[in-house]
C-alpha positions in Angstrom: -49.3 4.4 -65.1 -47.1 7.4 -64.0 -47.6 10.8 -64.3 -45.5 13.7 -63.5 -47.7 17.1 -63.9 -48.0 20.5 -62.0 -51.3 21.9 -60.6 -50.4 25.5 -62.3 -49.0 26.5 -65.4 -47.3 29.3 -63.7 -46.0 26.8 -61.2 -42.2 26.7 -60.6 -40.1 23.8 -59.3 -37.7 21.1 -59.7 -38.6 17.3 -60.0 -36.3 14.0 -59.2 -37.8 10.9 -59.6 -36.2 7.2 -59.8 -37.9 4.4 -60.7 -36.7 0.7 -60.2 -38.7 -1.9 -62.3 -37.8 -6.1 -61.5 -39.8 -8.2 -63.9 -39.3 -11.7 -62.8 -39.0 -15.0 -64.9 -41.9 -15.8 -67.1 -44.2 -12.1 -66.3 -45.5 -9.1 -68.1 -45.0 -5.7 -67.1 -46.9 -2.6 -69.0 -45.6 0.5 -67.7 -46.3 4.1 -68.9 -44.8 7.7 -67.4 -46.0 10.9 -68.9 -44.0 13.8 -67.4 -46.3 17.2 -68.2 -45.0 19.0 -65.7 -45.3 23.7 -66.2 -42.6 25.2 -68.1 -40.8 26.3 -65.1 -39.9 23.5 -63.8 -37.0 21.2 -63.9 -37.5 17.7 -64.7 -34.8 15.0 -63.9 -36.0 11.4 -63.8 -33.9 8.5 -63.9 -35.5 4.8 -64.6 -34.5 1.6 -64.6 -35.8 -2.1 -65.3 -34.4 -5.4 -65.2 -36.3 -7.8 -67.3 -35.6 -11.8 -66.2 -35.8 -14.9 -68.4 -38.5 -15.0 -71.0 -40.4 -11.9 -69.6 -41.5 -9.1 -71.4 -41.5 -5.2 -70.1 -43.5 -3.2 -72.4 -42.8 0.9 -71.3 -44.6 3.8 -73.0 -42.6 7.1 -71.8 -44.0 11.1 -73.1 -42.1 13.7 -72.7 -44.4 17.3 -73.2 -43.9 19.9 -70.2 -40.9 21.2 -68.5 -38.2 24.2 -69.1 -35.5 21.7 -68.8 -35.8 17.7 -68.9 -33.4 14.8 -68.8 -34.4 11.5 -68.3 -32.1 8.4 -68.7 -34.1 4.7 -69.4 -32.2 2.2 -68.6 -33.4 -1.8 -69.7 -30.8 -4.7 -68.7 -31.9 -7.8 -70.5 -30.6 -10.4 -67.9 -32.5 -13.2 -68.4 -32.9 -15.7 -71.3 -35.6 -15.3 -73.5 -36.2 -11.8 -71.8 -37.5 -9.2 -74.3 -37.8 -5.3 -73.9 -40.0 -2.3 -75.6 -40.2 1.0 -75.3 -42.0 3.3 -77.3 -41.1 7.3 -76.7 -43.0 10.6 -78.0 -42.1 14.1 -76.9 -43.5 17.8 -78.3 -41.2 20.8 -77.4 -42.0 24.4 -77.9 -40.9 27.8 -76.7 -37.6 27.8 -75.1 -38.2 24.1 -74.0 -35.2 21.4 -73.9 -35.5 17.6 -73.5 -33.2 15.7 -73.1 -33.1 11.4 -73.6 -30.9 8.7 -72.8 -31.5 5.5 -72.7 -29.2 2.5 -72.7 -30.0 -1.6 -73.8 -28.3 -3.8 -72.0 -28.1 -7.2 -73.2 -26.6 -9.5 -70.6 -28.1 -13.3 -71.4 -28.5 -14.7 -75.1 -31.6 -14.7 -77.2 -32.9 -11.7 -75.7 -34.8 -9.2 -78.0 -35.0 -5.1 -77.3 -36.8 -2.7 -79.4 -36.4 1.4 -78.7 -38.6 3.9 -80.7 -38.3 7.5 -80.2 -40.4 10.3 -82.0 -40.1 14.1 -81.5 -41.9 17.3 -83.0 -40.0 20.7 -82.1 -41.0 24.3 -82.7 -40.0 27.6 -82.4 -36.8 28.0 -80.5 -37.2 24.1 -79.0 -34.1 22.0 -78.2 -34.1 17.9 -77.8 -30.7 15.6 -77.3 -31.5 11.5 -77.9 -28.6 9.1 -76.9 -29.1 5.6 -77.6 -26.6 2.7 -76.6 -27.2 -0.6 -77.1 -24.3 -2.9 -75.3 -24.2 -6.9 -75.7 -22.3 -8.2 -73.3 -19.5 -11.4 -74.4 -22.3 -14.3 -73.0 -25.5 -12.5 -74.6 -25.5 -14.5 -78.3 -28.4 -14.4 -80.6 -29.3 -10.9 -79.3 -32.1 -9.2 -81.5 -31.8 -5.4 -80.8 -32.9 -2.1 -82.6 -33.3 1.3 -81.4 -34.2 4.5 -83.5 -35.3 8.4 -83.3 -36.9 10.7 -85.5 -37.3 14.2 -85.3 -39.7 16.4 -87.2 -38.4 20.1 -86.9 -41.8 22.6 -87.1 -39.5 26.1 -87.3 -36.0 27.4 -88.6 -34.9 28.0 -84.8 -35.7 24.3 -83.9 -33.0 22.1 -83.3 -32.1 17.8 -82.3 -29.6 15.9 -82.0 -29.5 12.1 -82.3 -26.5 10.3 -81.2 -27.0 6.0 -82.0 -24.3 4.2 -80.9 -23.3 0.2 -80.3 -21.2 -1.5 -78.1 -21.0 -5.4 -79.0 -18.8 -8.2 -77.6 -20.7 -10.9 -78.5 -20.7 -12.1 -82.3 -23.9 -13.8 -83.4 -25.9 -11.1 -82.9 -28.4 -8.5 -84.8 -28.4 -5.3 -84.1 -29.3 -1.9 -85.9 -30.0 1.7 -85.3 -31.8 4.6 -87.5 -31.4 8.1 -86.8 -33.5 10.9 -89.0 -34.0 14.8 -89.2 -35.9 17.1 -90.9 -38.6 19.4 -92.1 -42.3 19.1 -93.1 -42.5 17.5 -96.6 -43.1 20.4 -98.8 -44.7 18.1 -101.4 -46.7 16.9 -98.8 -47.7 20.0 -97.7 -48.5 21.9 -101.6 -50.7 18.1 -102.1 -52.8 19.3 -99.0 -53.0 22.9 -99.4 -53.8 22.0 -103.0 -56.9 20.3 -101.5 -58.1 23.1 -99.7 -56.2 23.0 -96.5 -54.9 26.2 -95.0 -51.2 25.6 -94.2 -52.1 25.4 -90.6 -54.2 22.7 -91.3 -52.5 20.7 -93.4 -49.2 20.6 -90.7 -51.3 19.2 -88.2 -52.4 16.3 -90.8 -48.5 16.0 -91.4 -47.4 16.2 -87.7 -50.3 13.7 -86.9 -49.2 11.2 -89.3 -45.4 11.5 -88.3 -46.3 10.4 -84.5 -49.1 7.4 -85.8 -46.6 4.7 -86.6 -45.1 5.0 -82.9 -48.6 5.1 -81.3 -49.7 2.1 -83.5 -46.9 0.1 -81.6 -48.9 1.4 -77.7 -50.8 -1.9 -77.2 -53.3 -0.7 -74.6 -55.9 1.5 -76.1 -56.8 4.1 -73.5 -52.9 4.6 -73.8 -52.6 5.0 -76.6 -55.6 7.5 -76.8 -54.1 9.5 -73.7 -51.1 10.0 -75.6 -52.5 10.8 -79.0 -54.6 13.4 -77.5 -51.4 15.0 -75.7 -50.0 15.0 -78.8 -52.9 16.8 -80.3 -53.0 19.3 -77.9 -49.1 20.6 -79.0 -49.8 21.1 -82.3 -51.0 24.6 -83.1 -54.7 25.4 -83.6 -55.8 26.0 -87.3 
């Protein structure tokens, strides 16, 4: 478990991190990095695994603090067997701007890779996700997916989502999904019909939108960590 996160709000600075992950043949890597760093600091991070025949790298990555933040995640399937998942979730507010990239490279057949990535954005917020998934000629039977969704919370909010494939191979499966848009105004009338204030009833809305990816974090005190960061983005009723 990684965290990147500044003693002071008011705290100013610039962060560059690398991480280098090597799961060998047949082992089992959980890894998680939360990056909550002040909102005047600059986050760079760049992270890379390589997951060998018939492991499994299971990676949990939040994205909350920061003024400007770029990370690139990087999973080379290169192994036989091997099988990659990461599960993402970031909150942006203010003048805040994330910024993803991650990249699934399948090098040896039968491998599997799964990419989730969930965002909520407010006020004048910002967020960029680029996904590539690349099968190499020799990597047959690759399973891939990777998808982000973005839940904008204000008119001034803004993402872009930019899917993309790269396939040489041609017994393969993969498939992407890429969404945008708005708290459900049905959704919302249905819970302020009920006696919600409007407050309320987004933060029942915004909760929901982040459960299905924090259903997929396997280790519970993870998954509560997370949820509870969450939580604390979402304005106060």
């Amino acid at each position: 478990i990684e965290e990147y996160a500044s003693t002071s709000a008011e705290l100013s600075g610039y962060v560059n991190a690398a991480v280098e992950i090597f799961v060998e043949q047949g082992a089992k890597v959980e890894y998680v990095s939360v990056q909550n760093v002040s909102r005047e600091t600059w986050h760079f991070g760049t992270h890379h695994a390589r997951v060998e025949r018939d492991a499994e790298l299971d990676w949990v990555a939040g994205g909350f603090g920061s003024k400007r933040g770029k990370i690139r995640i990087q999973n080379d399937l290169a192994g036989p067997g091997a099988t990659s998942r990461v599960t993402g979730a970031y909150f942006a507010d203010g003048l805040q701007h994330l910024d993803y990239d991650t990249f699934q490279e399948h090098i040896a057949p039968n491998t599997t890779s799964d990419f989730a990535f969930k965002g909520a954005l407010r006020d004048s917020s910002s967020a960029v996700w680029r996904g590539m998934i690349r099968v190499e000629e020799d990597a047959q039977k690759t399973n891939a997916y990777q998808e982000n969704r973005n839940l904008l919370l204000s008119k001034d909010a803004h993402a872009d989502s930019i899917p993309g494939l790269e396939i040489l191979a041609n017994d393969v499966r993969c498939t992407h999904g890429a969404t945008l848009g708005q708290v459900d105004r049905e959704q919302l009338f249905y819970l302020m019909a009920r006696g919600l204030s409007r407050q309320e009833a987004e933060r029942l809305i915004v909760r929901g939108f982040f459960q299905d990816v924090l259903d997929r974090i396997e280790l519970e005190p993870v998954r509560e960590a997370l949820g509870a960061a969450l939580e604390a983005r979402i304005p106060q009723a």
